[in-house]
N, C-alpha and C positions, 0 to 999 in steps of 0.2 A: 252908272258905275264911274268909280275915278279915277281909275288904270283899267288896260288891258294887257294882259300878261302874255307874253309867249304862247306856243304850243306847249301844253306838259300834262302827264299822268302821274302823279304820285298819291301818297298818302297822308293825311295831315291828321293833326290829336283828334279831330270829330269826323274821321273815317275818307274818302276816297273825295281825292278835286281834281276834275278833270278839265282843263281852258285852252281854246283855240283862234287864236286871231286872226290865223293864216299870213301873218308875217312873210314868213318863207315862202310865199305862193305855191305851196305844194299842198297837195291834199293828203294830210298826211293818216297813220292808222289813230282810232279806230273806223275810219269813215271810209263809203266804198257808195261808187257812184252807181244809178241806175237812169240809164234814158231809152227814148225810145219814140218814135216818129218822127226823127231829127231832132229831138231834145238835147241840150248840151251844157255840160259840166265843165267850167269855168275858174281856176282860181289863178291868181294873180296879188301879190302882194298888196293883205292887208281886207281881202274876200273873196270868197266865193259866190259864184255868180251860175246861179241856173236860168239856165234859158230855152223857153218856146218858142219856136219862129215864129213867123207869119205863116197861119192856117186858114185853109180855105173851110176846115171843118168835116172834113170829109174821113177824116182820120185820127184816133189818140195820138196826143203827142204828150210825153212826158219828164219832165227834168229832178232827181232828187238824190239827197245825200242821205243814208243812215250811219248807224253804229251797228246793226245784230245783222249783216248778211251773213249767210253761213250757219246763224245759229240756229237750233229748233225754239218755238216759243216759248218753252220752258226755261228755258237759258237765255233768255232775254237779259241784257246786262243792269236795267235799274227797276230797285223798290224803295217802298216809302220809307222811313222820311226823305226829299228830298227837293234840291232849289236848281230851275233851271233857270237858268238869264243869256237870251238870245238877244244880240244887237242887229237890226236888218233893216232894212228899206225894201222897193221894188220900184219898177220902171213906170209908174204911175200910180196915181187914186183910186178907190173902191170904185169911181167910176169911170176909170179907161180898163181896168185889168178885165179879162174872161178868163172861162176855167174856175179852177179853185187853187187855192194855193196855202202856204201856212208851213208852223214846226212846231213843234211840241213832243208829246210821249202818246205811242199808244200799240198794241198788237201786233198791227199787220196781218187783217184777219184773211182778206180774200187775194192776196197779191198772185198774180197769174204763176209769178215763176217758183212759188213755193211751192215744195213738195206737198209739204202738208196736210191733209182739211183745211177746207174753209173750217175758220172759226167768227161766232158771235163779237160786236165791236168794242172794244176799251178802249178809252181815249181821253186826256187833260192837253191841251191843245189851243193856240192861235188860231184860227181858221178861217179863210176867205171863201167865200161863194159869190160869184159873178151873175151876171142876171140871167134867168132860164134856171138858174140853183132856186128849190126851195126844202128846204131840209127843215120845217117849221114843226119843230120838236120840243121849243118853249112857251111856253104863255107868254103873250105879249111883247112875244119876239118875233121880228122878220126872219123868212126862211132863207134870206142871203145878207150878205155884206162883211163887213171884216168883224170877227164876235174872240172875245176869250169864251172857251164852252169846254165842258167835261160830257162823256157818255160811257154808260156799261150795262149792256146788256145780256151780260152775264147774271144778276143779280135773281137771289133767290123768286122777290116777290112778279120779277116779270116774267117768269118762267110758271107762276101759278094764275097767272092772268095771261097768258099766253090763249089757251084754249077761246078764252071769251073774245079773241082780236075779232072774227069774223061782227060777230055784234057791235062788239067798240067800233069799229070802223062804222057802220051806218048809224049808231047812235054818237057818234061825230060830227056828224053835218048837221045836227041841229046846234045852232049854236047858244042858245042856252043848256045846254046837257055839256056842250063843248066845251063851256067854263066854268062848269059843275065836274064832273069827275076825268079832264083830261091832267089834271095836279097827281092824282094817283100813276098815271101812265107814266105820267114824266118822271116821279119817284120812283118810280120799276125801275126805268131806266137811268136813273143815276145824271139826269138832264138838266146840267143850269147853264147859262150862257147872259153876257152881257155885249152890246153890239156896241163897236167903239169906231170913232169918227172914220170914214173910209180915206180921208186928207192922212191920216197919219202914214198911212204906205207910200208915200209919197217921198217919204227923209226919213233918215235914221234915227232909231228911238230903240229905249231899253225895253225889252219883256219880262217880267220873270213870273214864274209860278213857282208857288212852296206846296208839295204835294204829299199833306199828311194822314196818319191815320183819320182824323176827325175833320179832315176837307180840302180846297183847296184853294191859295189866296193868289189873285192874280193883278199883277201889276205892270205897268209901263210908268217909264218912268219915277219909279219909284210910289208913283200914287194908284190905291186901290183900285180896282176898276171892278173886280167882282170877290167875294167869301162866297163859296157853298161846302156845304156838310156832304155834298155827294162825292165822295172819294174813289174814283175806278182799281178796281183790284191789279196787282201785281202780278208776274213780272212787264213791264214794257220796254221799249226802244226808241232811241230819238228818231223824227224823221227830220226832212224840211223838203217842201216840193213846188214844182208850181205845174200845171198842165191845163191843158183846154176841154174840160169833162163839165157835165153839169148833173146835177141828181134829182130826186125830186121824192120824197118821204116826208110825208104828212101824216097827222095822226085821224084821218077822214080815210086812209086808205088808197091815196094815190101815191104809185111810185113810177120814176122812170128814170132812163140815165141816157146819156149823149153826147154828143159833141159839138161843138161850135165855135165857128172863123174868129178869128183873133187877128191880130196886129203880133210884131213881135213883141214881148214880155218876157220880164224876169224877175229871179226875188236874189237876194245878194244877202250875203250871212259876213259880219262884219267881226263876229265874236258870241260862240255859242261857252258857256259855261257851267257845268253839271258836277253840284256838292254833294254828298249824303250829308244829314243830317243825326 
């Protein structure tokens, strides 16, 4: 990017621009903090700074900002077309960070303090997973590290292959069957992902994703980093978070989630920026 503009909401000839630098060190609307195990929300001219202490692991700890507190997920504030461009760092490499961490758009499908149902995941998204994360949901992809990645498992076709999961899962493990029909799974789910140097969290760099009907384009730095035709359904909400969790979904059928001891860590948001199209 080659400015960064103020905090402002208005309207422009190609529909709604929304840009936050955090200039004014205040956290201003539409963003509303959420922490919780000694997580803490941070702004200070010129970013925002989420932070996890130092955990022994023995407990969630979590730091994160949105846009749709309050709202039901129907009223979620963004649909497609549209360009988001986040500037961020964090307090270390793919290899000092734990937890998971990241920003992007997506549901908010199982958040404790929602009223709601749980709901099934949507999501176009940054996303870090730390080691003990394996979320190995692409082909040929690692189940952790720093990835641009889309999911939605909302979609018709993985709701007709649902029934057969108990089988898919043990005809998984072989892995020739594994690299044979786990491409269908992943099209259920709406699953593309490209993993990108874990040095780049390290310093500030640009993100953006263009989130269209026909896919979505993701970039740092202005240079490609992934196109997929998998587009997750609308409405969504921005987040940005970091915490000490790790997960573990595989398409063999293994899941788990937990916690684990960290150092202190943080992600800083220097400039998030959300256009319709």
């Amino acid at each position: 990017m080659t400015s960064r503009p103020m905090w402002k909401w208005g309207l422009s000839e190609m529909g709604q621009r929304f840009a936050d630098d955090f200039a004014d060190g205040q956290l201003n609307p539409p963003w509303m903090s959420w922490v919780t195990g000694g997580g803490q929300v941070e702004v200070a001219p010129g970013a925002a700074r989420l932070i996890v202490p130092g955990s022994s692991g023995q407990a969630y700890t979590d730091a994160q900002i949105t846009d749709y507190a309050g709202r039901a997920r129907r009223d979620f504030p963004w649909r497609l077309p549209l360009r988001l461009t986040v500037r961020a760092c964090a307090s270390g490499g793919g290899d000092t960070l734990r937890g998971t961490a990241g920003f992007g758009l997506w549901n908010d499908p199982f958040t404790p303090t929602r009223r709601e149902v749980p709901r099934l995941p949507r999501a176009t998204w940054f996303f870090f997973g730390g080691p003990g994360n394996n979320m190995a949901l692409a082909l040929n992809q690692p189940g952790n590290g720093w990835k641009a990645a889309t999911f939605d498992a909302t979609r018709p076709l993985f709701f007709a292959l649902l029934p057969l999961a108990p089988l898919g899962f043990l005809l998984m493990r072989l892995p020739v069957l594994y690299r044979a029909f786990w491409p269908l799974g992943q099209r259920a789910l709406a699953v593309a992902e490209a993993s990108l140097p874990g040095t780049l969290l390290a310093e500030p760099h640009d993100y953006t994703l263009e989130w269209l009907s026909n896919g979505v384009t993701f970039r740092v730095d202005d240079k490609v980093v992934l196109f997929t035709d998998c587009s997750p359904r609308g409405p969504l909400g921005f987040i940005a978070w970091i915490d000490n969790q790790y997960a573990v979904v595989t398409p063999q059928g293994r899941f788990a989630w937990g916690v684990t001891a960290c150092e202190e860590q943080w992600l800083a948001l220097q400039q998030v920026m959300i256009e319709t199209l």
